[in-house]
Steps between C-alpha positions, in 0.01 A plus 500: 500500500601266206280420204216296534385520160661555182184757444667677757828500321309598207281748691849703652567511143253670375505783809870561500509430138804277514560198296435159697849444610542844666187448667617177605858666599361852687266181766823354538669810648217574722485139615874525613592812564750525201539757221428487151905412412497231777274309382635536143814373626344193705335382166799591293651216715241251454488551120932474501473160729222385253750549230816379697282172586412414124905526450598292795334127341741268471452234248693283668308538878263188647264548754598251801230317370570459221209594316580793316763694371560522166186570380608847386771383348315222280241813376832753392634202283163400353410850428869517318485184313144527404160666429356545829094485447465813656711692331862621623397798765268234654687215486750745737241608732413127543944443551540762768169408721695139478804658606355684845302210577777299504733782640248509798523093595873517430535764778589776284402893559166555381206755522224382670203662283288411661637155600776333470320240311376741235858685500503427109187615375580926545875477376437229183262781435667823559832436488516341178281762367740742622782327336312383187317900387805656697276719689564742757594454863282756597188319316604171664500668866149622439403158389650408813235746677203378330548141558561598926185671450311227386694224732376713805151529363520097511632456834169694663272378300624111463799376537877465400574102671475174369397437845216692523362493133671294312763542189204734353636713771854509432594419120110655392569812717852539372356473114247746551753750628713432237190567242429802659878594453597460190157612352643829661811481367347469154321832573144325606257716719440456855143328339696258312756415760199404749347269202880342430495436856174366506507266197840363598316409900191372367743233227637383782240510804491177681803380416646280828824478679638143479840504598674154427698395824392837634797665285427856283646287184206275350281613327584837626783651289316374222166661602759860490447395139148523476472810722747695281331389143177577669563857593596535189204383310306642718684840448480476136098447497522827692654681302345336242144748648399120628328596838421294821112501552560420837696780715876432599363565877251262446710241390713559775285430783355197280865363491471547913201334514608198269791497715348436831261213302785305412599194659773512751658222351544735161668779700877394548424217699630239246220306579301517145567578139811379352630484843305219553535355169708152483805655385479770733466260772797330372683808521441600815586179616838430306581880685376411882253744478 
């Protein structure tokens, strides 16, 4: 049976004594019948078409809407001309989850992790970490584990859909996989990957899925922004020895539970938030939506 609990994760750990990805790795060949080397190769396929999707953006693609585009573009020429605030490895990270959001609504090849809508938040992470620190594929791959591990942890106990519990369910659950991953790929424990994971959820718990015209483009490939720079904050105070009081599991099912409070009208209806709001309406309306 899959994970129901990262404690579980953390519990096979400690009784095989693996590391969190293998743990994560050996459920997935029981789950589907596969060996060890399948299932290596599966994710060494996800991690190549994360990479491969970063390198497709074109600069010069619009969405049919119109809306966005060149977002991506506009970030790689400020960060070349000027002093980004955050610094140049950040100002990237914030470039690339641009580029996949707007790869997604321009039709392009892209990995949903978990969603489509939150495509940008794991590969602005790992990819450009991966590029930036030239680390190792094999590293990466694991990273790739830990972050499944987590996303399936989150799909029992809450949710993965706008739909169903709002953008805290999509771009929140994608940043606190990619927390949990790259705290990992700097060497973090198993303890500090579930507190990454946690502090990165708990930033963004509550946030709501307001879909202008009903399109994955505003604000959602900007919110890839604020999933990526939150994983890795949250990451950082992690490794940092900066602990969640409250238990990753814990805020899991409080996600769920803030989830199923929310207003239907803030769960990709497009009938609140900025959805709603007078240029949103305008929008909508200058599309026929």
């Amino acid at each position: 049976m899959a994970y129901q609990a990262v404690d579980e994760i953390m519990a096979r750990c400690e009784k095989d004594s693996v590391e969190f990805w293998k743990a994560v790795q050996l459920e997935d060949c029981e789950e589907n019948g596969i060996s060890e080397e399948e299932s290596w190769n599966q994710m060494t396929h996800m991690w190549n078409s994360m990479k491969e999707s970063v390198a497709a953006y074109d600069p010069e693609a619009i969405s049919r809407s119109g809306l966005v585009g060149r977002e991506g573009k506009l970030m790689d020429v400020y960060r070349e001309q000027e002093k980004p605030l955050c610094g140049d490895f950040v100002s990237k990270v914030i470039a690339n989850a641009l580029k996949m959001g707007c790869n997604n609504a321009c039709m392009k090849r892209i990995v949903a992790a978990p969603t489509a809508g939150a495509c940008g938040v794991m590969p602005a992470v790992l990819v450009t970490y991966y590029k930036e620190y030239e680390a190792s594929e094999e590293t990466m791959i694991q990273a790739m584990y830990v972050a499944a591990g987590i996303g399936q942890v989150i799909a029992s106990r809450a949710s993965l859909a706008g739909a169903s519990g709002g953008c805290q369910a999509e771009i929140g659950s994608a940043s606190g996989m990619a927390a949990a991953a790259i705290c990992s790929v700097r060497g973090g424990s198993k303890e500090q990957m579930g507190h990454a994971c946690a502090m990165a959820l708990k930033n963004l718990m509550g946030l709501v899925c307001d879909p202008v015209a009903g399109l994955v483009e505003v604000p959602c490939v900007k919110r890839n922004v604020g999933g990526a720079v939150n994983a890795l904050a949250a990451a950082d105070m992690a490794l940092a020895g900066i602990a969640s009081h409250i238990p990753v599991d814990q805020v899991i099912d409080a996600m769920g539970e803030v989830g199923m409070k929310m207003d239907v009208s803030l769960r990709e209806t497009s009938m609140g938030g900025v959805a709603t709001s007078p240029k949103g309406l305008e929008i909508a309306e200058r599309l026929g939506m």
